[in-house]
C-alpha positions in Angstrom: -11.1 25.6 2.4 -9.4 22.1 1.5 -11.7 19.2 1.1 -10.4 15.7 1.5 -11.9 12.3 0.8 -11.1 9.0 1.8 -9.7 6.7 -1.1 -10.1 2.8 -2.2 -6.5 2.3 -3.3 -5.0 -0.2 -5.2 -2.5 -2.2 -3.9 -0.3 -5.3 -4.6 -1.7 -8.5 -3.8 -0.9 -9.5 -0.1 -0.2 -13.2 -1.9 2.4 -12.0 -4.6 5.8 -14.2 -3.3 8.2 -10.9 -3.6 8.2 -8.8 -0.1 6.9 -4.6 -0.1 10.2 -3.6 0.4 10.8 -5.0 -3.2 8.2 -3.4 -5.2 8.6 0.2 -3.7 10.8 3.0 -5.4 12.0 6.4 -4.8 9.7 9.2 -5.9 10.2 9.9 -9.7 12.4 13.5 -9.4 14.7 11.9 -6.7 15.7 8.2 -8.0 19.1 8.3 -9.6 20.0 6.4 -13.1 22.1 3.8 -10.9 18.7 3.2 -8.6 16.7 3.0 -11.8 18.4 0.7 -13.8 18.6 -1.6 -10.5 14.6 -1.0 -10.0 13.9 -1.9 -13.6 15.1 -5.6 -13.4 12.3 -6.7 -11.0 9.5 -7.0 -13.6 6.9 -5.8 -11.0 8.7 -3.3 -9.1 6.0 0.2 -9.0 9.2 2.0 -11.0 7.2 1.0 -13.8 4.0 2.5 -13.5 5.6 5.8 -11.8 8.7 6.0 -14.1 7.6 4.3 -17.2 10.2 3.3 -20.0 9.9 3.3 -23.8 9.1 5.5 -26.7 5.7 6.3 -25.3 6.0 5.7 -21.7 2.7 7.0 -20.5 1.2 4.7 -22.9 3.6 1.8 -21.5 2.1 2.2 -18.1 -1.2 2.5 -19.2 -0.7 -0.9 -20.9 1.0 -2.4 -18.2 -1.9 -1.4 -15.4 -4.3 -3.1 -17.0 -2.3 -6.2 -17.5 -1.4 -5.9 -13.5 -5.2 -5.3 -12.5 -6.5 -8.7 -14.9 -3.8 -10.6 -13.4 -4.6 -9.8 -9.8 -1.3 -8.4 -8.9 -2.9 -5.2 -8.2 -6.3 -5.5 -6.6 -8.5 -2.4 -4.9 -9.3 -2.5 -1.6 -12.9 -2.7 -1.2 -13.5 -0.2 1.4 -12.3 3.8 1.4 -10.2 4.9 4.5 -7.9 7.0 5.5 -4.0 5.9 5.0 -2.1 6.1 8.4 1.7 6.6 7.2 4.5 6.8 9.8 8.6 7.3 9.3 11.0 6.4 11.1 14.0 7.7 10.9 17.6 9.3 12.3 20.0 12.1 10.9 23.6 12.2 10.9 25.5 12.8 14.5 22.1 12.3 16.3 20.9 9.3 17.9 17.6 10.6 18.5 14.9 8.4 16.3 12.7 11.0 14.5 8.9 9.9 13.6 7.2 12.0 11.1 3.2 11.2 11.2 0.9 11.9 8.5 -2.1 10.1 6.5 -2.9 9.8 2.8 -6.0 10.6 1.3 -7.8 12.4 -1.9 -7.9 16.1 -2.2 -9.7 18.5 -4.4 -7.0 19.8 -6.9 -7.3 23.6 -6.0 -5.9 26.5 -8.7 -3.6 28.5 -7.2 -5.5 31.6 -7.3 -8.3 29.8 -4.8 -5.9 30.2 -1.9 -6.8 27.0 -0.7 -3.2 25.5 -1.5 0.1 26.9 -1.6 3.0 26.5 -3.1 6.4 27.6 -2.4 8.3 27.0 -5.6 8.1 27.3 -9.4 7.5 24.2 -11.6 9.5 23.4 -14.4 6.9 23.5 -17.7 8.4 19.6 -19.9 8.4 18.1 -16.1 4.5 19.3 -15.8 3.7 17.6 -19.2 5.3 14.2 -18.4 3.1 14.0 -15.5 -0.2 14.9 -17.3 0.5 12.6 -20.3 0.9 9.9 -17.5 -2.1 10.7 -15.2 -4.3 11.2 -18.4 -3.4 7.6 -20.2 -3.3 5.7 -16.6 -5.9 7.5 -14.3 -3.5 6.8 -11.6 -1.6 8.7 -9.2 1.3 6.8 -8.3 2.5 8.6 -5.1 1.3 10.8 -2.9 2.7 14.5 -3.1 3.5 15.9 0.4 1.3 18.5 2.4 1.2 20.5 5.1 -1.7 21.7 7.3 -1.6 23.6 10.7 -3.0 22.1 13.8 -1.1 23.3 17.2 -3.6 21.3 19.0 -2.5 17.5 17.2 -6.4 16.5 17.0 -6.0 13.9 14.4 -2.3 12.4 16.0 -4.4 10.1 19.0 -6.3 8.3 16.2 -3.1 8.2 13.8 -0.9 6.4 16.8 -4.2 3.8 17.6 -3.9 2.8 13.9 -0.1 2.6 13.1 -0.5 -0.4 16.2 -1.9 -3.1 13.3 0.1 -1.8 10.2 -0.3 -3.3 6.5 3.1 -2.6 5.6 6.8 -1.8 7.5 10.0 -1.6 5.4 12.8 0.0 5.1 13.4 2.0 2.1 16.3 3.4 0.4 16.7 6.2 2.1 17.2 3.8 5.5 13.9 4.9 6.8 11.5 2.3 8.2 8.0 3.5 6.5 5.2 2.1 7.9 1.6 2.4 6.3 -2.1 1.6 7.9 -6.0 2.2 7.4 -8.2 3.5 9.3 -12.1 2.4 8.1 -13.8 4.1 10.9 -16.8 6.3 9.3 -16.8 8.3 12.4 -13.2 9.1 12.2 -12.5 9.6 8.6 -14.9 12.4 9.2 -13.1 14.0 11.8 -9.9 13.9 9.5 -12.3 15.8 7.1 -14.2 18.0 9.1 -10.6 19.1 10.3 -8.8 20.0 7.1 -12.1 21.9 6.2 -11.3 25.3 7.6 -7.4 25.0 6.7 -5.3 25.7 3.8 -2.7 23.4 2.9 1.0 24.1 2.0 2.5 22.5 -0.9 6.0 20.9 0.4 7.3 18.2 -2.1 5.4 17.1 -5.5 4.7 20.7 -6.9 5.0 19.1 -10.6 2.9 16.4 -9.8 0.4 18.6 -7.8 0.1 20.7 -11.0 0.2 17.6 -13.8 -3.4 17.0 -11.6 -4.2 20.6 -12.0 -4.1 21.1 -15.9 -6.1 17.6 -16.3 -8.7 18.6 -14.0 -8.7 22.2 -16.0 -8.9 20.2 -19.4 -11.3 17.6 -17.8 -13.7 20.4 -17.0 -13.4 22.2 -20.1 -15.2 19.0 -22.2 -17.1 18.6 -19.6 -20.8 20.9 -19.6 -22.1 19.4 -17.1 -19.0 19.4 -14.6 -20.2 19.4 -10.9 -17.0 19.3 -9.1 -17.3 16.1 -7.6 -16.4 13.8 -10.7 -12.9 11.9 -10.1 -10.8 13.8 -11.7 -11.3 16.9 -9.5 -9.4 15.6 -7.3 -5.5 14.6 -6.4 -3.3 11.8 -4.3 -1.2 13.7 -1.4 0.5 12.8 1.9 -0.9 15.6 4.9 1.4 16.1 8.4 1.1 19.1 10.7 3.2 22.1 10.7 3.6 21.7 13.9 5.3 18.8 14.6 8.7 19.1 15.9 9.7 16.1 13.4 9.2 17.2 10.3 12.7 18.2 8.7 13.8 20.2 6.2 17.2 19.9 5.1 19.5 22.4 2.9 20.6 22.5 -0.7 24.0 23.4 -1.1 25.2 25.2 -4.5 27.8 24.1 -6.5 29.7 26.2 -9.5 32.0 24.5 -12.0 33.6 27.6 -13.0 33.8 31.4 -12.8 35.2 33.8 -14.8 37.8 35.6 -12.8 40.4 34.3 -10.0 40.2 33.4 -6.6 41.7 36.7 -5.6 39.5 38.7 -7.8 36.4 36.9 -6.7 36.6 37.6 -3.0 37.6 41.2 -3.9 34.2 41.7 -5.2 32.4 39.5 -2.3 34.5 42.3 0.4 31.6 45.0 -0.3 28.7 43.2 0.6 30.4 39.8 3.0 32.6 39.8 6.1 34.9 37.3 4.8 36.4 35.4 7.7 39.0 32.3 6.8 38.4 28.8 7.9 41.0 26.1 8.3 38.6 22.8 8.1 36.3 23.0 5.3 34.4 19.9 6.9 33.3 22.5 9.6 31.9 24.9 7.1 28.5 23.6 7.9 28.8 24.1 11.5 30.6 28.2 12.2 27.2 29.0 10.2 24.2 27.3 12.0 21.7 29.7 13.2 23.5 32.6 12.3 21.2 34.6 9.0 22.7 35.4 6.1 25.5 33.7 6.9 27.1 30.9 4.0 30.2 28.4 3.9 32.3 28.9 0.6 34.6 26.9 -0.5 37.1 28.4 -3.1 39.5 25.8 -5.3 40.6 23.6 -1.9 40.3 27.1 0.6 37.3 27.5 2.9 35.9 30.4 4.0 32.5 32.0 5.7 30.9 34.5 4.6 28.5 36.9 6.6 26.4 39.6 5.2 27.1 43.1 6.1 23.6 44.1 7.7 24.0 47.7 5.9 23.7 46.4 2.5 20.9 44.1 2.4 18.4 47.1 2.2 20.2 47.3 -1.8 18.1 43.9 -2.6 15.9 45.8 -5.2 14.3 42.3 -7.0 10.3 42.7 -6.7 9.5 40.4 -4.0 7.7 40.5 -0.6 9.7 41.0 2.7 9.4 37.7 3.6 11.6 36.4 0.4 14.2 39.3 1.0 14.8 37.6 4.3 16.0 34.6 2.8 19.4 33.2 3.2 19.1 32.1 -0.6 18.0 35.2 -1.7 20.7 37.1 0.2 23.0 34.4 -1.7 21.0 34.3 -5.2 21.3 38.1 -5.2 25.0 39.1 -3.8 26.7 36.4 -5.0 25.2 35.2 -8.2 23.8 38.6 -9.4 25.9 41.4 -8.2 29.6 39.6 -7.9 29.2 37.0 -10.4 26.7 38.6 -13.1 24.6 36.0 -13.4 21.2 37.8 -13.3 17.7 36.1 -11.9 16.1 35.0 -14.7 19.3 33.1 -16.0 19.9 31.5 -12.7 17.2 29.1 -13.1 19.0 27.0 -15.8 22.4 28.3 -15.2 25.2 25.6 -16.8 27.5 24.9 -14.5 25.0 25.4 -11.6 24.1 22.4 -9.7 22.6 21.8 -6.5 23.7 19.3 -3.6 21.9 18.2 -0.6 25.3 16.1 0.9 27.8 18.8 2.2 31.0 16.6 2.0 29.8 15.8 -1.4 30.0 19.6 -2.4 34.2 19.8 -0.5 34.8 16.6 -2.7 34.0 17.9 -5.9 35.6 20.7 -5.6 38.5 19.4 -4.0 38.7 16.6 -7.1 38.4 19.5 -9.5 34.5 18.7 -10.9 34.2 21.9 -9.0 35.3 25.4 -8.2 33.3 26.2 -5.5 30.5 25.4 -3.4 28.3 27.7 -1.1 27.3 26.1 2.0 23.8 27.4 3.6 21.4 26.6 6.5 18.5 24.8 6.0 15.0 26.5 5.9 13.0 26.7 8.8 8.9 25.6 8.8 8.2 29.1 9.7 9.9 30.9 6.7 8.3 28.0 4.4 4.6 29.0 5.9 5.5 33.0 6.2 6.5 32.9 2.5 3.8 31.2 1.4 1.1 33.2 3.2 2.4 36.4 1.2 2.1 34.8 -2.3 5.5 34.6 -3.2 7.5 31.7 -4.0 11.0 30.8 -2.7 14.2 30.9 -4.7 15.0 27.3 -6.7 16.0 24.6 -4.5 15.3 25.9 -1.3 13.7 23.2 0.5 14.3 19.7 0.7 12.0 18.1 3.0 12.9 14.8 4.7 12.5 11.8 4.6 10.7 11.6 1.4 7.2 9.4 0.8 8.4 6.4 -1.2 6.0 5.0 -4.1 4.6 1.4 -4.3 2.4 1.2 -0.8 -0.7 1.9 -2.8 -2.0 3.9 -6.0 -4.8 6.1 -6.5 -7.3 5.9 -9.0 -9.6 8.5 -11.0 -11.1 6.5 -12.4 -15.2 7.2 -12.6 -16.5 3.3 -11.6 -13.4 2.8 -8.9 -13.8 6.4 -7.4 -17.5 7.5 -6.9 -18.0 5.6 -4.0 -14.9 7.0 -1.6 -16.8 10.1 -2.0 -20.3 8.8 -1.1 -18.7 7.4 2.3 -18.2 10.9 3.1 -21.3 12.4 2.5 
């Protein structure tokens, strides 16, 4: 099953006068123009080797890494470990501090048909490509993509909590999170974390296009290679493990959003009648809130009126799309199919890039645009639970688009990864 490796990151030099929290950036799919732009001023800020600029960006970074690693504001650390990395952090109407525990190391870049990693949603084929042309000009992955294994038993969580008490880094990022990273050295113990994740497979949460930009280079890698053994550097991929089954790893929803329909308000909930209960709200604020923990059931909100909708239990044997059980079940689906396909006539395949279609994770963001007219409606859902995620996943299928958006998310700058031959080989040694 998965194999994992300790790594011999690189990191910014512990001397440079600017602080961690100023050289770290959002992950490259979820920083905004506005935080870019911002980022992009600080000359050494990691924006630039994750989210390069120019006319040949990948190039740009490539350029820029080796000026970084002769200067000594990047330097490897000389021994492999396992990377300890903790957040901190607290959702909206809760006072409860959550902490979600996980370690970052190397793993062998698995196809899909091996089994041995999962994924739970499709990639999007130019987003792929920008991520290969980067990995294959800077041998470097610049942020670890997000994993999940299965261990009801916590074996690895004792030795996580004795390392996270003599961190390297703590910060708090953007999204108000306090990350905090540390190493474990340990021979002993890094192969414990191996031995572990050697019987398990490994769910694909966050980072599916950067998961697969490894995958294709490791495919071309191998196909000029003859005398490929499996073991060479670029086999293998950076990514951020926690456990299933830890009651603090979140997964919040993704809202949809419509500018337009083609038909009125009136008309609209005529053709929802068939397939919805359709109950009226007063507040829209408490769409989010008449539908938690109830299935199938979704918020609308209709040009400045607010409604919920619950699916009639009858009809949702008439989902005929070609997909396992377990995808049926879906709230999105439920929604993807009764309200985009059958009301709206907006069929599967041209959902995916649908104008007019967006998706929003902030609920009173989707009731202010449609209350300021960027909108028509929005369709409030729950979020997804860890069990659907690993039930979908163990059937093969993949999820409708947007259906997961797991929280906090890893931030990019504590350290990078190289696959590099000469800075690589001997991470794996260590483990043998």
């Amino acid at each position: 099953m998965a194999e994992i490796l300790p790594l011999k990151p690189w990191r910014y030099n512990a001397n440079l006068e600017q602080n961690i929290d100023e050289l770290t950036s959002p992950l490259f799919d979820v920083v905004s123009q506005k935080q870019r732009e911002a980022l992009y001023r600080n000359h050494l800020n990691s924006i630039h080797l994750s989210v390069p600029r120019g006319e040949n960006p990948a190039e740009e970074a490539s350029f820029l890494l080796d000026d970084w690693k002769e200067k000594g504001i990047l330097e490897q650390d000389p021994l492999p470990g396992i990377y300890v990395y903790y957040q901190y952090y607290r959702l909206p109407g809760s006072d409860r501090e959550y902490c979600r525990k996980g370690f970052v190391c190397h793993i062998k870049a698995y196809d899909w048909n091996e089994k041995v990693l999962l994924r739970h949603e499709n990639t999007i084929p130019t987003a792929v490509n920008d991520r290969i042309a980067l990995l294959e000009k800077t041998l470097l992955n610049t942020s670890p993509t997000h994993g999940l294994y299965t261990d009801p038993d916590h074996e690895l969580e004792p030795y996580m909590d004795e390392s996270i008490k003599s961190p390297i880094y703590v910060t708090e990022d953007y999204q108000g999170v306090r990350d905090v990273l540390a190493v474990i050295h340990d021979h002993e113990i890094i192969k414990l974390f191996v031995n572990k994740l050697r019987d398990k497979q490994v769910l694909l949460a966050d980072g599916h296009h950067r998961y697969e930009g490894s995958l294709e280079y490791r495919k071309r890698m191998m196909a000029e290679n003859p005398n490929h053994t499996g073991f060479e550097a670029y086999n293998y991929h950076l990514m951020y493990l926690t456990n299933t089954e830890s009651d603090d790893l979140r997964i919040l929803p993704t809202h949809r959003v419509l500018e337009n329909i083609k038909m009125t308000d009136e008309e609209f909930l005529e053709r929802l009648s068939p397939y919805f209960v359709i109950t009226p709200k007063e507040d829209p604020y408490e769409l989010n809130e008449v539908i938690i923990g109830k299935p199938w059931a979704f918020g609308l909100y209709l040009s400045g009126n607010a409604y919920k909708l619950r699916l009639k239990p009858e009809v949702h044997q008439q989902i005929d799309w070609n997909f396992p059980q377990e995808v049926k079940d879906l709230d999105l689906t439920v929604m993807h199919y009764f309200v985009f396909e059958k009301v709206l006539g907006i069929y599967r395949q041209q959902q995916r890039d649908y104008k007019g279609l967006s998706y929003e994770r902030n609920f009173t963001a989707c009731i202010s645009k449609v209350d300021s007219g960027q909108a028509r409606l929005a369709l409030i859902t729950n979020e997804v639970t860890m069990e659907q995620v690993k039930r979908v996943c163990y059937s093969g299928a993949i999820m409708p688009q947007k259906s997961t958006f797991f929280y906090p998310k890893v931030i990019c700058g504590f350290l990078f990864s190289s696959i590099k031959e000469d800075e690589f080989v001997s991470a794996h040694i260590a483990c043998l």
